[in-house]
LOVO-447079 format. One record per residue (C-alpha): y, z, x; residue in three letters; residue number from 1. Coordinates in Angstrom, 1 decimal, decimal comma, always signed. Layout:
N
[site [Y; Z; X]; ALA; NUM],
...
END
This chain:
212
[site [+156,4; +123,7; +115,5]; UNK; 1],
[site [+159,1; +124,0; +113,2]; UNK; 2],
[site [+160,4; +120,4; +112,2]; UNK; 3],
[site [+164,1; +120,3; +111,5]; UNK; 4],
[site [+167,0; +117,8; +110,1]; UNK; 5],
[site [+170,3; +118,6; +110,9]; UNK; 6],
[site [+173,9; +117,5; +108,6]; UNK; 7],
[site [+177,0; +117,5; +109,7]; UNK; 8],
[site [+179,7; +115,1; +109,4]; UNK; 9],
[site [+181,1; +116,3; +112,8]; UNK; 10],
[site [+179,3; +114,2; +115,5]; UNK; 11],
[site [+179,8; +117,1; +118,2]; UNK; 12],
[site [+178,6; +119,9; +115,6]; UNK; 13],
[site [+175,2; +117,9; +115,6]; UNK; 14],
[site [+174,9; +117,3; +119,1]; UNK; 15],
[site [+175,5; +120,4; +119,8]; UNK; 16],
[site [+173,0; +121,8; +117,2]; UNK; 17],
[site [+170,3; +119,4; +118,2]; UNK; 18],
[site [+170,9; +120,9; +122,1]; UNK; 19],
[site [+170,6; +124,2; +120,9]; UNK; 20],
[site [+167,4; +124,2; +118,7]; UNK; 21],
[site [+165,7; +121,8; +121,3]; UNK; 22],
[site [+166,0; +124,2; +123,9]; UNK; 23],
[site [+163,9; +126,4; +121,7]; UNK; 24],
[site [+159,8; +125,4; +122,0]; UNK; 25],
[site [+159,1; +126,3; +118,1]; UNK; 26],
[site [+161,8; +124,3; +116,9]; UNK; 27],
[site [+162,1; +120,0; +117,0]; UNK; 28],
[site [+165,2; +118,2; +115,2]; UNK; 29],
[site [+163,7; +115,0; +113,6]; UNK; 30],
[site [+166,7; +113,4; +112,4]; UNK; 31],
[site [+170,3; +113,8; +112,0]; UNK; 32],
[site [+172,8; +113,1; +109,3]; UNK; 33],
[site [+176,8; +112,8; +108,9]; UNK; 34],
[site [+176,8; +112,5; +105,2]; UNK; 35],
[site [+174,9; +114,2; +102,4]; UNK; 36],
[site [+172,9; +111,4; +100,7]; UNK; 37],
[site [+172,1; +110,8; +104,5]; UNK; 38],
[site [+170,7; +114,2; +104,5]; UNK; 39],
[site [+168,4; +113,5; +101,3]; UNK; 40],
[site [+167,0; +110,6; +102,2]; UNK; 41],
[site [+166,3; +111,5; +106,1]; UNK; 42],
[site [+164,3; +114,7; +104,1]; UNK; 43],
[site [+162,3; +112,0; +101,9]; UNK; 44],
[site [+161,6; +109,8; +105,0]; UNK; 45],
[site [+160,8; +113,3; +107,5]; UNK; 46],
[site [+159,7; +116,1; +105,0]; UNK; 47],
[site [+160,6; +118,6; +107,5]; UNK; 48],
[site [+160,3; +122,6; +107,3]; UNK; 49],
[site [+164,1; +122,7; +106,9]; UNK; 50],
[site [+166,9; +121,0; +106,4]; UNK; 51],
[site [+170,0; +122,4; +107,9]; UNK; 52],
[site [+173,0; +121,4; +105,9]; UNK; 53],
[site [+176,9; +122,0; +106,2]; UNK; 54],
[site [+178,6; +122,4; +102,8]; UNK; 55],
[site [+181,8; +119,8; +103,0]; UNK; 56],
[site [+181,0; +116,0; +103,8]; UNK; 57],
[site [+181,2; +113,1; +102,6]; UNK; 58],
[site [+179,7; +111,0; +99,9]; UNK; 59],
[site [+177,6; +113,7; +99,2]; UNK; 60],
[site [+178,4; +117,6; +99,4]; UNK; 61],
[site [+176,0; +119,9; +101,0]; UNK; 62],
[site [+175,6; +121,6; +97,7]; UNK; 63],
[site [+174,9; +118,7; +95,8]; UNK; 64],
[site [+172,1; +117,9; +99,1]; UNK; 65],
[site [+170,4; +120,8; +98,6]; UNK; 66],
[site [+170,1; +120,2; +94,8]; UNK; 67],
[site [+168,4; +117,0; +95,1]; UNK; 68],
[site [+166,5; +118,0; +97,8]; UNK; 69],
[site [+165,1; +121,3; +96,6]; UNK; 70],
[site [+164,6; +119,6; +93,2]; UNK; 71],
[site [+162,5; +116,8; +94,8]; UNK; 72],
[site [+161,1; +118,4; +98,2]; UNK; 73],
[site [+160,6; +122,0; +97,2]; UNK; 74],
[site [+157,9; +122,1; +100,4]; UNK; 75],
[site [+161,8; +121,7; +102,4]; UNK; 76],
[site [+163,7; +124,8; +102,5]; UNK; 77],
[site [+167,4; +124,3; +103,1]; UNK; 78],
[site [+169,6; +126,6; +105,2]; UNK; 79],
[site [+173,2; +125,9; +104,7]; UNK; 80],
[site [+175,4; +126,4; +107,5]; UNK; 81],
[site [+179,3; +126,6; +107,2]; UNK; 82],
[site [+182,6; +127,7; +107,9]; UNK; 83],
[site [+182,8; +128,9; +103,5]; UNK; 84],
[site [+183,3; +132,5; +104,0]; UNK; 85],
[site [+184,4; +132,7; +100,1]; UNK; 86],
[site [+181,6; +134,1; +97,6]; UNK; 87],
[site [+182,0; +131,3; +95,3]; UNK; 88],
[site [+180,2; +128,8; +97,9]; UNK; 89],
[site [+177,8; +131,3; +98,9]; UNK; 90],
[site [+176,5; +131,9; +94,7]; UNK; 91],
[site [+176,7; +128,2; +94,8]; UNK; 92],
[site [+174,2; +126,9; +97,3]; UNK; 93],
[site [+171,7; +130,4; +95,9]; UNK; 94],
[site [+171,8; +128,4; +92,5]; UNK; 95],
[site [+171,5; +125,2; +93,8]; UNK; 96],
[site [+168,2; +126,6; +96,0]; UNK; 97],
[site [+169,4; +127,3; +99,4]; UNK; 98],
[site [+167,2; +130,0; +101,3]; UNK; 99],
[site [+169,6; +130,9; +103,8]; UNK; 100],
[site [+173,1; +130,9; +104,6]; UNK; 101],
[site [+174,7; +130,9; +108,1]; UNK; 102],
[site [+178,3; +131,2; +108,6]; UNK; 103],
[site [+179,4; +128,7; +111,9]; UNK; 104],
[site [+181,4; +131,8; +113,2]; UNK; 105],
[site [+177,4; +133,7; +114,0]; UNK; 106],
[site [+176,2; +133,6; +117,1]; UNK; 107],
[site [+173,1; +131,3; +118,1]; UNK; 108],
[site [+170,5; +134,3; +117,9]; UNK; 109],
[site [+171,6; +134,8; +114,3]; UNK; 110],
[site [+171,3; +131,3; +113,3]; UNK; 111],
[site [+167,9; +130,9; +115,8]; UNK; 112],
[site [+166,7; +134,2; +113,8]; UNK; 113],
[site [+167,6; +132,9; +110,4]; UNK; 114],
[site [+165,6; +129,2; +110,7]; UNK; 115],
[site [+162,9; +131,2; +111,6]; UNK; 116],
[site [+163,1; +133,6; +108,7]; UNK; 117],
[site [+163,8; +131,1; +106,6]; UNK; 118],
[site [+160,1; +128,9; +107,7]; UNK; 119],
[site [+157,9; +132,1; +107,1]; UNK; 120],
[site [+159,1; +132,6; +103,1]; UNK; 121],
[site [+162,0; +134,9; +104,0]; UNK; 122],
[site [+166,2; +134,5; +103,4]; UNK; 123],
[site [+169,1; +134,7; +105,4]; UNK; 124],
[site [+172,4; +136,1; +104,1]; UNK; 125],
[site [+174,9; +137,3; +106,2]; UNK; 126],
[site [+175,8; +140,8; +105,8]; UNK; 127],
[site [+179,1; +140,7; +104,2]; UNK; 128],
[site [+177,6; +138,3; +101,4]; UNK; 129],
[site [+174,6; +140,0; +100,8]; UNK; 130],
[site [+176,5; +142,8; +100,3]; UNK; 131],
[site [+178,5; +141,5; +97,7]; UNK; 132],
[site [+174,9; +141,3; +95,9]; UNK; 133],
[site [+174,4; +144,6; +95,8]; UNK; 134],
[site [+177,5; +145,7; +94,4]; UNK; 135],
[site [+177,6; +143,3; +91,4]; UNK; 136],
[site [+173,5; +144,5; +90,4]; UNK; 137],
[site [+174,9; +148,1; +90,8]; UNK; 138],
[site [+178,0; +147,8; +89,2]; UNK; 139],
[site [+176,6; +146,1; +86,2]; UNK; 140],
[site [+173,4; +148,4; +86,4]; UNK; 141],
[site [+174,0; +151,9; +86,4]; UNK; 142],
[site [+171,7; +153,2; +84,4]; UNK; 143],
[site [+168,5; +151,6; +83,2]; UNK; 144],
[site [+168,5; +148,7; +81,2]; UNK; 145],
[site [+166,3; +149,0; +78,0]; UNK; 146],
[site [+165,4; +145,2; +78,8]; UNK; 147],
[site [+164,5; +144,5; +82,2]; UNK; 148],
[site [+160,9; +144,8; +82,7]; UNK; 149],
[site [+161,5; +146,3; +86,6]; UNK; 150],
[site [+161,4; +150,2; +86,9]; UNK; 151],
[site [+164,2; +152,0; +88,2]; UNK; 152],
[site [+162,8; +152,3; +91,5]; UNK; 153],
[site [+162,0; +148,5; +91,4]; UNK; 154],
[site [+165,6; +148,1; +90,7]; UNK; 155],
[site [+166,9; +149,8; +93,6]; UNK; 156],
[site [+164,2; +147,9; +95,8]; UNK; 157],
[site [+165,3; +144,5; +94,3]; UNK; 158],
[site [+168,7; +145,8; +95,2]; UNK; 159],
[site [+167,9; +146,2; +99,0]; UNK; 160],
[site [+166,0; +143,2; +99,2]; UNK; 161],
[site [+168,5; +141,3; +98,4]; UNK; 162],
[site [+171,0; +143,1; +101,3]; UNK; 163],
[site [+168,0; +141,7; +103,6]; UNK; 164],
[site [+166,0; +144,6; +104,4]; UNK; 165],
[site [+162,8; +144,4; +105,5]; UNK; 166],
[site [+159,9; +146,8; +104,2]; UNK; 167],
[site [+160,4; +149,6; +107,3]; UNK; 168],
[site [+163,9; +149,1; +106,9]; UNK; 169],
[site [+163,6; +150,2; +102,8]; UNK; 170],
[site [+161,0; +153,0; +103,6]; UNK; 171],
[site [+163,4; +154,5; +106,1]; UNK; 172],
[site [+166,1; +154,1; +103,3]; UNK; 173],
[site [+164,1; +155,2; +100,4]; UNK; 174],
[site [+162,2; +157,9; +102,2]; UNK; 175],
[site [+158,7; +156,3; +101,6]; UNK; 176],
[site [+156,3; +155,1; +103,0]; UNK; 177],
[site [+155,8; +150,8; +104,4]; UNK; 178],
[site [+152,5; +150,9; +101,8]; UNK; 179],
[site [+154,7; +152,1; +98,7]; UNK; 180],
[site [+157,4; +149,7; +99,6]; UNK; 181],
[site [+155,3; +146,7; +100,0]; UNK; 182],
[site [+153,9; +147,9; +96,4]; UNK; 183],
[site [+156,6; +147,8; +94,6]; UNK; 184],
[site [+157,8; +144,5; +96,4]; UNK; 185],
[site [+154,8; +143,2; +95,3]; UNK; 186],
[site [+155,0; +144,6; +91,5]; UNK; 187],
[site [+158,6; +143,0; +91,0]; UNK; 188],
[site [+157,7; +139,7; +92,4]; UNK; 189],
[site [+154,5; +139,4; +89,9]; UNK; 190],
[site [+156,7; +141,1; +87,0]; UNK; 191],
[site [+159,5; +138,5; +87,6]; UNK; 192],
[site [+156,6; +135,6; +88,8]; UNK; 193],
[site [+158,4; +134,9; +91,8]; UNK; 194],
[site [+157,2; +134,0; +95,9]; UNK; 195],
[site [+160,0; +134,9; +97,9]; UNK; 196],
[site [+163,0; +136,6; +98,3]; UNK; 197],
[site [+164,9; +133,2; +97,9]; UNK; 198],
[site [+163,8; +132,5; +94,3]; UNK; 199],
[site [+164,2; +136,6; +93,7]; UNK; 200],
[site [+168,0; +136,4; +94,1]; UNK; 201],
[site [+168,5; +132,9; +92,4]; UNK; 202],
[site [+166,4; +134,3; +89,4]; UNK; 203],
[site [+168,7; +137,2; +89,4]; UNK; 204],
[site [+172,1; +135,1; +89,3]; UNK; 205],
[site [+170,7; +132,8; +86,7]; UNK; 206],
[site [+169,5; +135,8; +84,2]; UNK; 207],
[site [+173,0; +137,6; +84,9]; UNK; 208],
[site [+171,6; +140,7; +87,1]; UNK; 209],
[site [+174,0; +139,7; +89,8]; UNK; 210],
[site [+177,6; +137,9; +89,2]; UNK; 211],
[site [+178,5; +134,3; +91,0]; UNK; 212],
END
């Protein structure tokens, strides 16, 4: 069972939510939140799987949630879900520790499929973002650089994890095989001494690979 707490300052948004993810038998809201510090302290109190957070409320922003909570919980993985579109926002809540980010415009099975990516160590970007990720790591690496301890190859995996692929998905791409793939995945998380795809992309923004 996958333990949730939902914040929103828009009463309907949550109700709403909490009829939506209840319907679902993996998935049980434990609390609810209008404001941000709300947010942190109903994650002390519940220590659920995930906290799903909007970005603008009061008293607290969901940015500034995630923060504290990911500083202080990091057993709670936050999920942000919001109607920021604009890049800015979405390199935000990646710095501030946010495995996922859901756009309110996606349909329910995208936002049902990304909580549940999000529990088993995966991230959720959507499309459009993640593949503003790609182009800034490409654009500001061509070519090798003498410094970065990942291969080329590992480069251009990094470069489609971080678009969302998953290890079929890259073989098909890449022409190899799931085995190779999930070697290399492997070699780049040990190199950089990293556990998910999450902390892969926020290491990458805060050592400059990728623009915010």
């Amino acid at each position: 069972m996958i333990q949730l707490i939902i914040a929103d300052d828009h009463t309907i948004v949550r109700e709403g939510l909490v009829s939506l993810l209840e319907d679902e038998p993996d998935l049980k809201v434990v609390g609810q939140a209008g404001t941000g510090r709300e947010a942190v302290a109903l994650a002390r109190r519940h220590r659920p799987d995930i906290a799903l957070l909007d970005i603008t409320m009061p008293d607290m922003t969901g940015l500034e949630a995630t923060r504290a909570i990911t500083a202080e919980l990091p057993e709670v993985k936050v999920l942000i879900l919001t109607m920021h579109e604009e890049e800015a926002f979405f390199f935000e809540a990646l710095r501030a520790g946010a495995a996922g980010y859901v756009l309110k415009g996606a349909g329910s099975d995208e936002l049902l499929s990304a909580i549940r990516a999000v529990h088993e160590g995966g991230v959720h970007l959507p499309a459009k973002l993640a593949g503003s990720l790609v182009r800034d790591y490409l654009e500001r690496h061509p070519e090798p650089a003498t410094d970065s301890p990942l291969t080329p190859r590992e480069r251009e995996i990094l470069a489609l994890i971080a678009q969302g692929l998953t290890n079929r998905e890259i073989a098909e791409r890449l022409t190899l095989s799931v085995n190779t793939v999930k070697t290399h995945r492997l070699h780049i998380y040990q190199k950089l001494d990293l556990h998910n795809r999450a902390a892969l992309i926020q290491y990458a923004i805060r050592h400059g690979l990728l623009r915010g």
